[in-house]
C-alpha positions as CSV (number, residue, x, y, z in Angstrom):
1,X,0.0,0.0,0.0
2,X,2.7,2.6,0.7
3,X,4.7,1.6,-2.3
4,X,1.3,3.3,-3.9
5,X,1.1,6.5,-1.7
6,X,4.4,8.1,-3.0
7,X,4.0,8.1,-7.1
8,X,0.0,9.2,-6.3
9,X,1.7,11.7,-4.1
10,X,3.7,12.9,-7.1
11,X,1.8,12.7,-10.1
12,X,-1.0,15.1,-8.1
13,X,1.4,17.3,-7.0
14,X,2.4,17.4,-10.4
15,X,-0.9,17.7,-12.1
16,X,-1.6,20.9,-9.5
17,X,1.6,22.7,-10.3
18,X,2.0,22.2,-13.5
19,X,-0.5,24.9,-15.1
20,X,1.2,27.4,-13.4
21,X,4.2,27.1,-14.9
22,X,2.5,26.2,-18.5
23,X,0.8,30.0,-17.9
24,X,4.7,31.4,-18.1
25,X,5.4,29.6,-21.2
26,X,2.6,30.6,-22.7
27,X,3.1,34.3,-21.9
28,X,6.5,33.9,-23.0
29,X,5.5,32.5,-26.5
30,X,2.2,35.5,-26.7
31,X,5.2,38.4,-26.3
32,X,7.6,36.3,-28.7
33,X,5.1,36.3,-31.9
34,X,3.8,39.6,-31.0
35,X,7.6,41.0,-31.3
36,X,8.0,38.7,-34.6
37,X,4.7,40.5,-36.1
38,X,6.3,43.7,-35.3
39,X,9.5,43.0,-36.6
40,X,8.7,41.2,-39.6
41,X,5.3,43.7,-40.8
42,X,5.9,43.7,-44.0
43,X,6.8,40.2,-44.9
44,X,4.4,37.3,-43.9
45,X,7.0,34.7,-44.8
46,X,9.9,35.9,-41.9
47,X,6.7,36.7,-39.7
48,X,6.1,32.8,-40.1
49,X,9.6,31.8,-39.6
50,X,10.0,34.1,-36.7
51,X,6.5,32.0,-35.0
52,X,7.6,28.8,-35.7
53,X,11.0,29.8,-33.5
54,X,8.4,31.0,-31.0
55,X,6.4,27.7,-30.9
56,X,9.5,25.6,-30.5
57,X,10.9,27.9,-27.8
58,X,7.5,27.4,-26.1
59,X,7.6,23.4,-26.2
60,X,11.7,23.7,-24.5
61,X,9.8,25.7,-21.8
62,X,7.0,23.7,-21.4
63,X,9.3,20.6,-21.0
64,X,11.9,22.2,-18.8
65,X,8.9,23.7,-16.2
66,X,7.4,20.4,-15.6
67,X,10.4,18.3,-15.4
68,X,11.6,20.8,-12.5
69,X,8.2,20.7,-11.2
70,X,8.2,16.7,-11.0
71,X,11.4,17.0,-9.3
72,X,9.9,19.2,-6.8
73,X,7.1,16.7,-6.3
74,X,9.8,14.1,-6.0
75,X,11.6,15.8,-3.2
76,X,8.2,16.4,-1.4
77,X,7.2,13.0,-1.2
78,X,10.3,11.7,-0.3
79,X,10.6,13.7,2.6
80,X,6.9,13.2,3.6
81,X,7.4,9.4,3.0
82,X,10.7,10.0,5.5
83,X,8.5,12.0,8.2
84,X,5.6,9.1,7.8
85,X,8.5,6.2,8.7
86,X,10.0,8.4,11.6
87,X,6.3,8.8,12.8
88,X,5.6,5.0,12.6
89,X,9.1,3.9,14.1
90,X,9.1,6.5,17.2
């Protein structure tokens, strides 16, 4: 049963925190096209090429925020799991 509680532990925290990191990315990648349709006015084609740089940079960020906040979730439950065994054992 406790072999169960830790990875539930995780993947919730997980689920919770990760749109709040997703809403950075996504600001991040709203400013980024809004600078390449400023930049590139005139010429749909660079305005394109300039997105497409935008969208990929917004899948690196996407990926980097919830690996570190799976880590975080990691930590969390191993130290809860830790507290939980130094409750039982006292």
């Amino acid at each position: 049963m406790l072999r169960f509680i830790a990875p539930m532990t995780i993947v919730l925290s997980a689920t919770l925190l990760a749109p709040l990191a997703q809403a950075d990315c996504a600001d991040e990648q709203t400013w980024c096209e809004t600078k390449c349709e400023v930049k590139h006015m005139t010429d749909d084609a660079a305005a394109t090429g300039c997105k497409s740089k935008c969208v990929a940079e917004r899948a690196a960020c996407s990926t980097k925020a919830g690996a570190e906040t799976a880590w975080d979730a990691t930590k969390k439950a191993a130290q809860d799991t830790k507290s939980f065994f130094k409750g039982l054992t006292e």
